[in-house]
C-alpha positions as CSV (number, residue, x, y, z in Angstrom):
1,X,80.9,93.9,89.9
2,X,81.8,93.8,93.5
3,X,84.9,95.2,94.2
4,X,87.6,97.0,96.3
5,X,90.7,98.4,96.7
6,X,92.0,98.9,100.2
7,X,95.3,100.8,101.8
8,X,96.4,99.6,105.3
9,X,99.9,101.8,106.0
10,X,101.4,102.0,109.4
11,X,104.4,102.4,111.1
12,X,105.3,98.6,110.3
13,X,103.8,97.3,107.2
14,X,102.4,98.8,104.2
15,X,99.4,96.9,102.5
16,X,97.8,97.8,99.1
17,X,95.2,95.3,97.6
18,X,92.4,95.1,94.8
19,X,89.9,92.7,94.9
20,X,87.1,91.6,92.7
21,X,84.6,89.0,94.1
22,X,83.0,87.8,90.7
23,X,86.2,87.0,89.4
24,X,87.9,84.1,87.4
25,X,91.2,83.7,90.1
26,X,93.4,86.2,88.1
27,X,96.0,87.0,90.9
28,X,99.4,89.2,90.9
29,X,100.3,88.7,94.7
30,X,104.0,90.5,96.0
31,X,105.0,90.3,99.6
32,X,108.4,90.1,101.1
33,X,107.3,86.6,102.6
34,X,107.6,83.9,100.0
35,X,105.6,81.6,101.6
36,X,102.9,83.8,102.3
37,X,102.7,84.8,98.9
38,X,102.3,81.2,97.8
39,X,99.6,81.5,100.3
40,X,97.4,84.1,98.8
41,X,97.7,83.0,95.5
42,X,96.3,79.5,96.6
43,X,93.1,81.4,98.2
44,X,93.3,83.2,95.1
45,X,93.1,80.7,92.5
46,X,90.9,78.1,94.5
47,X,88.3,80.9,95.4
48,X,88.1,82.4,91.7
49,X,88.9,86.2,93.4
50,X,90.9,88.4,91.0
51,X,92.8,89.9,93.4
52,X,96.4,92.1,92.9
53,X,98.4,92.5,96.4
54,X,101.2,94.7,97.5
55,X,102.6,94.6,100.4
56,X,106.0,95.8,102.4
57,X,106.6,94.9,105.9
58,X,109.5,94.9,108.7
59,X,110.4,91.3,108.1
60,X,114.0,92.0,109.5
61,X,112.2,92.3,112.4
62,X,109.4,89.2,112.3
63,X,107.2,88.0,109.5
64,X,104.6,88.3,112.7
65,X,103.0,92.1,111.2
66,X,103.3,91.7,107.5
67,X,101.3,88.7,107.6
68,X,99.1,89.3,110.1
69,X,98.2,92.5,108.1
70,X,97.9,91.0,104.8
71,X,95.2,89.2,106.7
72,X,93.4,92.8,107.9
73,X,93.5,94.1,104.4
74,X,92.0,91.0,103.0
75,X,89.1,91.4,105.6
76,X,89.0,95.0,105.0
77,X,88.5,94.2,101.6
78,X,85.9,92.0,101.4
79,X,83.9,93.6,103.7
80,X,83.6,97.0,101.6
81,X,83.4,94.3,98.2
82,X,80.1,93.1,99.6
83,X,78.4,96.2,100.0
84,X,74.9,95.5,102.1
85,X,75.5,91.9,101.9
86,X,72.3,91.6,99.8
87,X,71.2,88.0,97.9
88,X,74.9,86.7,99.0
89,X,75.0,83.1,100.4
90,X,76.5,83.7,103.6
91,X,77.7,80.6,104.8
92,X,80.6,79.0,103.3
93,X,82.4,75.4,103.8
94,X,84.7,73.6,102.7
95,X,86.8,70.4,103.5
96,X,90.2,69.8,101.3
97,X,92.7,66.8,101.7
98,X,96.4,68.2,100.7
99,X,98.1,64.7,100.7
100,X,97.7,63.6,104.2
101,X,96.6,67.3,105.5
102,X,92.4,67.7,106.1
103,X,91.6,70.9,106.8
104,X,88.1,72.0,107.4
105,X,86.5,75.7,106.9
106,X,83.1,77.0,107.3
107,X,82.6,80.9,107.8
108,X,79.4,82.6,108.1
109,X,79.7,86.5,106.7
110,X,77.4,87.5,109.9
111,X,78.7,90.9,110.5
112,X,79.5,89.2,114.1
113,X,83.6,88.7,114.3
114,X,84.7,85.1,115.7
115,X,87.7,83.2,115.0
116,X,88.4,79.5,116.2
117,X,91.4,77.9,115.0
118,X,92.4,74.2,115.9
119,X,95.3,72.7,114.6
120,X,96.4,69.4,116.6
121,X,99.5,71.9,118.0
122,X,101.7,71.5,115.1
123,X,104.5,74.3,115.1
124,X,107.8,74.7,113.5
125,X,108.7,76.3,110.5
126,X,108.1,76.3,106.8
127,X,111.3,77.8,105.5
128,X,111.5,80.6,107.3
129,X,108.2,81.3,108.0
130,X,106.5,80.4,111.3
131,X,103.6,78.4,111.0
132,X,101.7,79.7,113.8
133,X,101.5,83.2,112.1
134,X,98.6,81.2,109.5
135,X,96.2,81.7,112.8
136,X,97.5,85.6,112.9
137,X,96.5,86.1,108.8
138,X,93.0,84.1,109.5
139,X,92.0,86.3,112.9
140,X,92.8,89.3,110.7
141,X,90.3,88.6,108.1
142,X,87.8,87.1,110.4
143,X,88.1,90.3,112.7
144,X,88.1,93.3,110.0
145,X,85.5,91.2,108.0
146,X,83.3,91.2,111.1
147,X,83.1,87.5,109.8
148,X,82.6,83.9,112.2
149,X,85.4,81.7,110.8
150,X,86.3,78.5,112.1
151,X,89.5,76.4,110.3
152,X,90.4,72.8,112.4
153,X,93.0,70.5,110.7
154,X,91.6,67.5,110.9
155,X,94.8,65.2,110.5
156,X,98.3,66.2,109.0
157,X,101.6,66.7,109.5
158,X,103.7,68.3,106.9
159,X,103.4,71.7,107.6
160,X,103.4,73.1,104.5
161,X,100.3,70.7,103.2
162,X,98.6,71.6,106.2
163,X,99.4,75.3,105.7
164,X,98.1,74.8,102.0
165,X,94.5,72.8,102.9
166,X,94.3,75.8,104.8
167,X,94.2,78.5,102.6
168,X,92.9,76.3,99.9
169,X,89.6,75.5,102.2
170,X,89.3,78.9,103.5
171,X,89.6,80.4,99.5
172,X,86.4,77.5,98.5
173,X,84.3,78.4,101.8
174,X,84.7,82.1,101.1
175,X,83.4,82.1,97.5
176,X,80.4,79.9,98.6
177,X,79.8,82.5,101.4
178,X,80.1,85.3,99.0
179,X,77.9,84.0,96.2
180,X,75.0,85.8,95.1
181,X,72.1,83.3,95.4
182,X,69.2,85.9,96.0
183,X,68.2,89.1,96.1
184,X,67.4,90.2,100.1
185,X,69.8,89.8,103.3
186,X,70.4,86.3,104.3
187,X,69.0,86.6,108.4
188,X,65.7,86.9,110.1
189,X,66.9,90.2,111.6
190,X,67.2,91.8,107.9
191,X,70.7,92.8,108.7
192,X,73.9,91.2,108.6
């Protein structure tokens, strides 16, 4: 089985999560950020990752590190779950509709870090929650992952179903890219 468990503490935020890439979507996600927990457990579910998250953050301050290192850990997490990359996939894509959201992901688990982010400059807020702070969580991963991840809405504009086709896409893309489909390392340079 491939799994991790990652700590991520700092002077901020405190981080503790589990993750199990061969599993069945069994979540127990608790942040301080009820959004964002709504958030990982839609990754969760819609990527089949058990996964268990703990996390504390200064969100009397702004919601800004807590999410943003939710996002690291994840990355973190993954990264050390896949081991030498061996027989996985990859690539990963996805395309969801949330209601009039339509959000596309495609990732490639290169060992090269990229994130592009498009989303038609929609801000405002969710709650409280800043919407903007989704391209924060996503840079994390794709960063401490050492992944290439590109999310562009397509159309939308309720926040919260484009916040959700999000997540949702980026969960499908990254348990295509993580699927064992072979046995050697997916690249003409042997090494990813």
């Amino acid at each position: 089985m491939r799994k991790s468990k990652v700590l991520r503490e700092t002077r901020e935020t405190k981080v503790e999560l589990e993750i199990n890439l061969d599993g069945r979507g069994d979540f127990s996600v608790d942040t301080p950020i009820g959004f964002l927990t709504h958030m990982v457990e839609s990754l969760a579910k819609h990527g089949r990752f058990d996964l268990w998250l703990k996390a504390e953050g200064d969100i009397h301050v702004s919601h800004h590190h807590t999410v943003e290192d939710v996002g690291i850990t994840l990355g973190k997490a993954v990264l050390e779950a896949l081991g030498d990359k061996k027989g996985i996939q990859r690539y990963g894509y996805s395309i969801v509709p949330m209601d009039e959201a339509l959000v596309l992901c495609s990732m490639d688990l290169s060992g090269r870090p990229l994130f592009f982010y498009e989303d038609l400059g929609l801000r405002g807020k969710i709650t409280d929650f800043d919407f903007e702070l989704i391209w924060e969580f996503f840079k994390g991963f794709a960063l401490e992952s050492r992944s290439t991840l590109h999310i562009r809405v397509i159309s939308g504009k309720i926040l919260h179903h484009v916040a959700e086709a999000c997540f949702k896409a980026f969960g499908l893309a990254l348990r295509q890219a993580v699927s064992v489909v072979g046995e050697g390392i997916p690249s003409t340079k042997e090494f990813l």
